[in-house]
N, C-alpha and C positions, 0 to 999 in steps of 0.2 A: 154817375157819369160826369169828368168836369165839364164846366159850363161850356168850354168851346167846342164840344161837343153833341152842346142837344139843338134837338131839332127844334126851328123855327115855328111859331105858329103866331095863330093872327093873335091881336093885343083886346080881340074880345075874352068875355070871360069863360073857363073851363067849359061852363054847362050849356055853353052857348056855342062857343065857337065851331066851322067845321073842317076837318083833320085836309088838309091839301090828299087829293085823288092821284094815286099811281098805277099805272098796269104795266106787268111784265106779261111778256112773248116768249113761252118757253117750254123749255119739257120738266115733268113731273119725275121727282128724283125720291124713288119709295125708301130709300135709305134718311132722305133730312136732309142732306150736309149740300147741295148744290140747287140749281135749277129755281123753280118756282118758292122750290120750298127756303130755301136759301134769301132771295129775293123778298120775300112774304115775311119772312121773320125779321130781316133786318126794316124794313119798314114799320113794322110792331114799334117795335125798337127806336126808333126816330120819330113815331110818332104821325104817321103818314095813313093815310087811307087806303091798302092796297089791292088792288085786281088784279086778276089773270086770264089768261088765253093757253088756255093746251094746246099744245102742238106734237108730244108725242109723251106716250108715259111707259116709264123705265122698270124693271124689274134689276135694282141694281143694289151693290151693298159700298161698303167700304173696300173691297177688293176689286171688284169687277161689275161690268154692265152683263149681266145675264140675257136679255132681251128688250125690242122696245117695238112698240105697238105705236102706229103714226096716226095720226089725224086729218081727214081728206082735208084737201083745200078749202071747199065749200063749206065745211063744219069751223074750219078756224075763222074764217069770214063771218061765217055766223055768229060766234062768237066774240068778234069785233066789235059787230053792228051791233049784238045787245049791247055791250059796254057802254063801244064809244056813243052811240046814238042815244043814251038815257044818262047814262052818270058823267063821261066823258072823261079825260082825263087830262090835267097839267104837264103831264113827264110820261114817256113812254119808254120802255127799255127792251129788247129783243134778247135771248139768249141761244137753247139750244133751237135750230133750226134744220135742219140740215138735207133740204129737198128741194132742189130748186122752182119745184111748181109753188111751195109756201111760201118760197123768198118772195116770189111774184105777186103771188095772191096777198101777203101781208104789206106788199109796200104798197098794193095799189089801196090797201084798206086807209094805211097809214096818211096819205095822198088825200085822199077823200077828207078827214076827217081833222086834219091839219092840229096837232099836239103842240100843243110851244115848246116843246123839248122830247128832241127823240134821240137816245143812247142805244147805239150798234154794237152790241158785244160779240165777236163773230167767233162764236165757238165752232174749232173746224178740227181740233185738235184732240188729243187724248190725252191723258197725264205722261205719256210720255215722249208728247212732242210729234204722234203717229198724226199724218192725215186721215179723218174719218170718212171722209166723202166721197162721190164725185168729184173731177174737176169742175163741171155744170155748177155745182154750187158755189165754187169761188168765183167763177166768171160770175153769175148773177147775183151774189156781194156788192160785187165792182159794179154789175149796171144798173141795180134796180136797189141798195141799197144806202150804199156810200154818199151817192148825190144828195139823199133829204134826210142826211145824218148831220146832229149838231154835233155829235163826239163819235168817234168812234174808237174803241178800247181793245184791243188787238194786246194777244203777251208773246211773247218774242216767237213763237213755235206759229202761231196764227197770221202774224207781219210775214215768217219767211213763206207761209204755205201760200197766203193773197198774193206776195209778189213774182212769186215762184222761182224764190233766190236760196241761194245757200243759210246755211245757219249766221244767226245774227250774233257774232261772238266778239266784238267792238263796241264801243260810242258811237264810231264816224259811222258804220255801218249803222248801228240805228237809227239815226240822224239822217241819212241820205232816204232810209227805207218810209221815215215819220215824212219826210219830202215828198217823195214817191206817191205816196196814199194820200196825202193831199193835194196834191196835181192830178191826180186819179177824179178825184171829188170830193172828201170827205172833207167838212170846215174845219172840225181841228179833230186832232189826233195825238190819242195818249197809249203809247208804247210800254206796257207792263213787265216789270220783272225781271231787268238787267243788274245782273252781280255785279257789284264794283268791290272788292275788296270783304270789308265785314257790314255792307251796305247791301240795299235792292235800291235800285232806282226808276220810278215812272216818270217817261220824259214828256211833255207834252210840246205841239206844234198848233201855232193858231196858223200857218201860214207866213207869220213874219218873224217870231221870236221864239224859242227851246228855253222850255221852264222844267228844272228837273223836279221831284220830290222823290227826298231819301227820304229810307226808314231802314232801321238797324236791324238784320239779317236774323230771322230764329231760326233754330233748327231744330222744327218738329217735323214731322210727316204729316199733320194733324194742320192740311192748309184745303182740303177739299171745299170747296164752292168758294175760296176765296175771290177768285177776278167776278162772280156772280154778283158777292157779297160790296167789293168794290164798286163795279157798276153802280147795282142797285142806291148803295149809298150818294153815290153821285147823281143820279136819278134824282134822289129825294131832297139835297140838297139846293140843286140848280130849279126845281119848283119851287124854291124857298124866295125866288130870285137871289140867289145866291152867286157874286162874279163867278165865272169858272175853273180860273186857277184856285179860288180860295173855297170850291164843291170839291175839286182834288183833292187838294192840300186835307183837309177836312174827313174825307171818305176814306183817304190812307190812312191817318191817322184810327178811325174808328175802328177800320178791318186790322192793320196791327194792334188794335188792342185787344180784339175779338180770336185774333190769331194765339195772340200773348198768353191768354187766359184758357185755352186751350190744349196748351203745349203740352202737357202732359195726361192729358186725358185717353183713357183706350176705350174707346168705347166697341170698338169692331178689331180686326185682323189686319187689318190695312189702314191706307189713307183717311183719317178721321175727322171730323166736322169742325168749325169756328166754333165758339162760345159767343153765338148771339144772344144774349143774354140781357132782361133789364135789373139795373143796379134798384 
């Protein structure tokens, strides 16, 4: 992995040191390629100590989600309270969610137990841009998660469902929409996945200033768990105390190369996993 690449850790020695603590918020992805399991591996990968919280577990492949099986409230809370009350954690990340009584129950856990870094991934969408929800669940995004979010990572299909706008098929329109969800509540906001030409561009907003990061456009089909896989990385980063723009800058880079390295792989029928991979 080149050097501007690996992850941080403390300047004590290998046998001594210990790995910085993450936990993702999400659902179990029996296929590999998204969810927990996506999140878990690129952590490996960085070097990071990572945890989990189930919130529901999928019966899904490279084609399709077959079924999923949810998690009461009180079993995710429980699940919380063992983590965060005994090991704790530096960075928090949320993934799949999708029930507005979790959205509740997790942020009040999240509230409690105060993370120095917590990333909103609002998966609401399907690979092909489809609402999966409720609308219940986007409203409770908006009220119970956005306000005690330090990032929230939205990809163009998930911005127009929260805002409940049209397709976001512009700059200006993402830029008004990365406005929007900041005035909304969220402190800053990184807009994933705008086609500019033979680019993708994440645009990020603190509030005062639009930082793009491009990365050169592949074309595989072979991109499943990637906005997981981003998060997560930026997750692992910003417990590094790593600035923000330079946990982006950073996280793209590694998911394009994980992306890179899989492009030609078949592993399934369909949409195929990153190559999380250690060199």
């Amino acid at each position: 992995m080149p050097a501007s690449l690996t992850f941080h850790v403390s300047r004590l020695s290998p046998m001594t040191h210990e790995p910085v603590k993450l936990l993702t918020i999400g659902g179990s992805d029996s296929g590999g390629a998204a969810g927990i399991q996506a999140d878990l591996k690129t952590w490996t990968v960085l070097g990071g100590y990572g945890m989990s919280v189930i919130t529901a577990v999928t019966a899904q492949n490279s084609r399709t989600v077959q079924e999923v099986a949810w998690m009461t409230p009180p079993f995710v809370q429980a699940q919380l309270a063992a983590v965060l009350s005994d090991y704790g954690a530096t960075a928090v990340k949320t993934g799949f969610l999708g029930r507005a009584e979790l959205v509740i129950a997790i942020s009040a856990m999240l509230q409690k137990y105060r993370p120095a870094h917590i990333i909103i991934d609002p998966v609401l969408v399907n690979h092909r841009g489809q609402s999966m929800f409720p609308d219940e669940v986007r409203q409770f995004y908006l009220a119970y998660l956005l306000p005690i979010a330090d990032l929230i990572t939205p990809n163009l299909g998930e911005t127009a469902v929260l805002l409940q706008t049209s397709s976001i098929d512009s700059y200006e329109k993402l830029r008004r929409a990365a406005s929007r969800l900041h005035q909304i509540g969220a402190k800053n906001v990184l807009i994933k996945g705008f086609r500019d030409g033979d680019a993708l561009v994440d645009v990020l907003y603190d509030g005062q200033t639009f930082t793009d990061f491009r990365q050169p456009h592949i074309e595989t089909s072979n991109t499943h768990g990637s906005g997981d896989t981003l998060s997560a990385a930026i997750c692992a980063f910003l417990a590094q105390d790593m600035p923000l723009a330079e946990a982006i800058s950073q996280a793209q880079k590694f998911t394009h190369r994980a992306i890179a390295r899989a492009a030609n792989w078949q592993l399934g029928g369909g949409h195929g996993p990153l190559a999380l991979l250690g060199d």
